[in-house]
C-alpha positions as CSV (number, residue, x, y, z in Angstrom):
1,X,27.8,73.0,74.2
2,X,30.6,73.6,71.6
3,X,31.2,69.9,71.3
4,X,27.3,69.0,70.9
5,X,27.0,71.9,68.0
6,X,30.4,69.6,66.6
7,X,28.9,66.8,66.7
8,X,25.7,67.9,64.8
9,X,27.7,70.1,62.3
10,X,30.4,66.6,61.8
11,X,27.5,64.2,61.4
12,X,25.3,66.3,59.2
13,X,28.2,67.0,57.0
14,X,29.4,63.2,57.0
15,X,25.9,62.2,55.8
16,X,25.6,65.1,53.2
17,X,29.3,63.6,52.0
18,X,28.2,60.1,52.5
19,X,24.9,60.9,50.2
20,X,26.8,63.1,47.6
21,X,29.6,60.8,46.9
22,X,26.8,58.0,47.0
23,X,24.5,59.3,44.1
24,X,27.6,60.8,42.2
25,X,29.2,57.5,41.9
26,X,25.7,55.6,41.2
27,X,25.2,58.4,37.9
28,X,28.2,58.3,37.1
29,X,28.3,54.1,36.6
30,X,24.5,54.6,34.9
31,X,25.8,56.7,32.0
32,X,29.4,55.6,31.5
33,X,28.1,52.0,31.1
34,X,24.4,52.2,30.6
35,X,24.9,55.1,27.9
36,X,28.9,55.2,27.2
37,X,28.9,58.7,27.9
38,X,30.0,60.6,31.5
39,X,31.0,63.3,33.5
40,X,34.6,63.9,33.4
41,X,34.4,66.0,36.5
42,X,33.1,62.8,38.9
43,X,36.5,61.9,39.1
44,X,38.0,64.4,40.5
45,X,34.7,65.5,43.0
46,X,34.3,62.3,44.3
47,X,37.8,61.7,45.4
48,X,37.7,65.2,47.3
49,X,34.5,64.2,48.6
50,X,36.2,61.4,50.2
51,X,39.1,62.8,51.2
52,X,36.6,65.4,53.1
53,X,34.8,62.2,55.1
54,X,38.3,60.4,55.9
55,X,39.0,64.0,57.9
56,X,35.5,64.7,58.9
57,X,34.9,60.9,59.9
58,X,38.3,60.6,61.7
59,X,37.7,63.8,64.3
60,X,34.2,62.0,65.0
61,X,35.7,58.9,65.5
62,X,37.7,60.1,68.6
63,X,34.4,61.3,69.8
64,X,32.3,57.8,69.1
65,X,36.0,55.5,70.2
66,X,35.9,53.8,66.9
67,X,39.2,54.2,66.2
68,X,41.6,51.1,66.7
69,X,44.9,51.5,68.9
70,X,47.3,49.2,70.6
71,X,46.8,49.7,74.3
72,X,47.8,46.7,75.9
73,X,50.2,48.2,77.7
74,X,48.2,51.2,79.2
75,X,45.6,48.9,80.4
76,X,47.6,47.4,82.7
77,X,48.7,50.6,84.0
78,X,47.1,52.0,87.5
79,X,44.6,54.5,86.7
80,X,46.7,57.6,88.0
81,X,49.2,56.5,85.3
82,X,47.4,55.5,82.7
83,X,45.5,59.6,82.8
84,X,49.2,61.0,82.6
85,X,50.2,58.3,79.7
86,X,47.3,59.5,78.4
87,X,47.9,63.2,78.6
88,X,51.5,62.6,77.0
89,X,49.7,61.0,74.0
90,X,47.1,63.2,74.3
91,X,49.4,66.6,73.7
92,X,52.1,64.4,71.1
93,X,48.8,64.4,68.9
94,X,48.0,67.8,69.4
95,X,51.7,68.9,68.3
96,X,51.3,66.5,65.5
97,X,47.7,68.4,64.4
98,X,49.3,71.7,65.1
99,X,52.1,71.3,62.8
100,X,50.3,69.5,60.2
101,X,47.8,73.1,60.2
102,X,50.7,75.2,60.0
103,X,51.4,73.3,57.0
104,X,48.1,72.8,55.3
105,X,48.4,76.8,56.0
106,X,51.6,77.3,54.2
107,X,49.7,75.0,51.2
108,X,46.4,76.6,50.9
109,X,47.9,80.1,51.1
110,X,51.0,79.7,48.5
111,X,47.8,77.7,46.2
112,X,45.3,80.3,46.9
113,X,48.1,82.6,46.0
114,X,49.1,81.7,42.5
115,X,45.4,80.6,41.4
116,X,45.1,77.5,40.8
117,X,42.4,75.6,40.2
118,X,41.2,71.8,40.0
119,X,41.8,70.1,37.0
120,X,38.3,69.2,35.7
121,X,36.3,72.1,38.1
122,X,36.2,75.6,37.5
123,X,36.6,75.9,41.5
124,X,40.1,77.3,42.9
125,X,42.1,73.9,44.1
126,X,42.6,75.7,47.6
127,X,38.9,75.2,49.1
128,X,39.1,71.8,47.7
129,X,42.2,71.0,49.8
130,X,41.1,73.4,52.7
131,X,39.6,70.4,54.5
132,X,43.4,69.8,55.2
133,X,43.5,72.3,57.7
134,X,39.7,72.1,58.9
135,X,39.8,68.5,59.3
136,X,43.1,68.5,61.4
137,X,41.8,71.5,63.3
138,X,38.4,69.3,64.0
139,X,40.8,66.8,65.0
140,X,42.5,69.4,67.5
141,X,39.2,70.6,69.3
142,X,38.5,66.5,69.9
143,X,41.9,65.8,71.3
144,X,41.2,68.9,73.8
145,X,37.8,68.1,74.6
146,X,39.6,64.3,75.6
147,X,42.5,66.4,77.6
148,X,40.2,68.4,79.4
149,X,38.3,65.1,80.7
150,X,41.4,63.7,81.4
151,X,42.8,66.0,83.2
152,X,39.2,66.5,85.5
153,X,39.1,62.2,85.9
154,X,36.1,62.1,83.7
155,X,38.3,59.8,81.1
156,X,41.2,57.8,81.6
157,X,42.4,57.4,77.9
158,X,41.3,57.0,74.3
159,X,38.0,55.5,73.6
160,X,39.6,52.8,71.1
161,X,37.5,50.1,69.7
162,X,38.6,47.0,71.1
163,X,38.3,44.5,67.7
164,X,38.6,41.1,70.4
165,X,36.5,42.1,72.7
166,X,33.6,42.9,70.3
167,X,34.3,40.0,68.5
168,X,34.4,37.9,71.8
169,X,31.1,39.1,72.2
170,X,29.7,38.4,68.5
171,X,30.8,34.7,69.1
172,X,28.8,34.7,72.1
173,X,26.0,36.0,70.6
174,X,25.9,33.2,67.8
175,X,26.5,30.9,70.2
176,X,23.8,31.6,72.7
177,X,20.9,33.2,70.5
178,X,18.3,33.3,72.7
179,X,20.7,35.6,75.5
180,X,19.6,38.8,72.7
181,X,16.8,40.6,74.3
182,X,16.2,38.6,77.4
183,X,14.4,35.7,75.1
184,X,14.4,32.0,76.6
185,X,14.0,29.4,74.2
């Protein structure tokens, strides 16, 4: 249940993001070189924007597996192994998330704090920047939903893309044309 409401809350968020930085951008090109005039806060919006989707897009990348990782190794390991490899990696990332919060923590408060704001937006530079600490704790609910279905055999591992495999199969497809859909020629 909680990681279905994630997944609607990451993906409407990603596509609001997506849209936003999309039309911002597009305006922003129109006037500065259709008019020679602009917005000198589009800068600065549209790279928190982004930053915003890299956090938001990498905790829903664990869930979809398109991240890329070097797993050779694992692989080969028997499955029993592999889960506890797994595990270990598994909670190494979760320390890494937890102390990276604590910091965005430290951050956001001392920011918050003194007042600061960003540079061309009359908005305080902490909510900005909070995504910091949201996206990493996004990031942390994912790599416990994997742990949990690890540790109960429904997963072995990290869903990583696998960039030869896919492109193995893209070959194949070009190759043999008429194999898409069940068509014979």
């Amino acid at each position: 249940m909680l990681s279905r409401i994630i997944n609607n809350v990451e993906e409407v968020i990603i596509g609001i993001i997506l849209a936003s930085m999309t039309l911002l951008v597009f305006m922003e090109v129109v006037l500065r070189f259709g008019f020679g005039t602009g917005y000198m806060w589009a800068e600065e919006l549209t790279l928190y924007l982004s930053a915003w989707m890299v956090l938001f897009g990498a905790s829903y990348g664990i869930k979809v597996g398109s991240h890329i990782g070097v797993d050779a190794l694992v692989k080969i390991l028997p499955s029993k192994t592999r889960r506890i490899v797994s595990g270990v990696a598994v909670i190494a990332c979760l320390i890494y998330t937890g102390l990276f919060m604590k910091g965005a923590w430290v951050y956001l408060s001392k920011i918050k704090m003194i007042g600061i704001e960003m540079e061309d937006l009359a908005i305080p530079k902490w909510m900005g920047e909070s995504i910091l600490f949201i996206g990493m704790a996004l990031i942390a609910i994912r790599l416990l939903i994997l742990l949990w279905a690890i540790i109960v055999g429904k997963a072995d591992g990290f869903k990583l893309s696998d960039e030869a495999k896919e492109s193995m199969h893209l070959a194949h497809e070009e190759d043999n044309p008429a194999s898409e859909g069940g068509e014979s020629a």
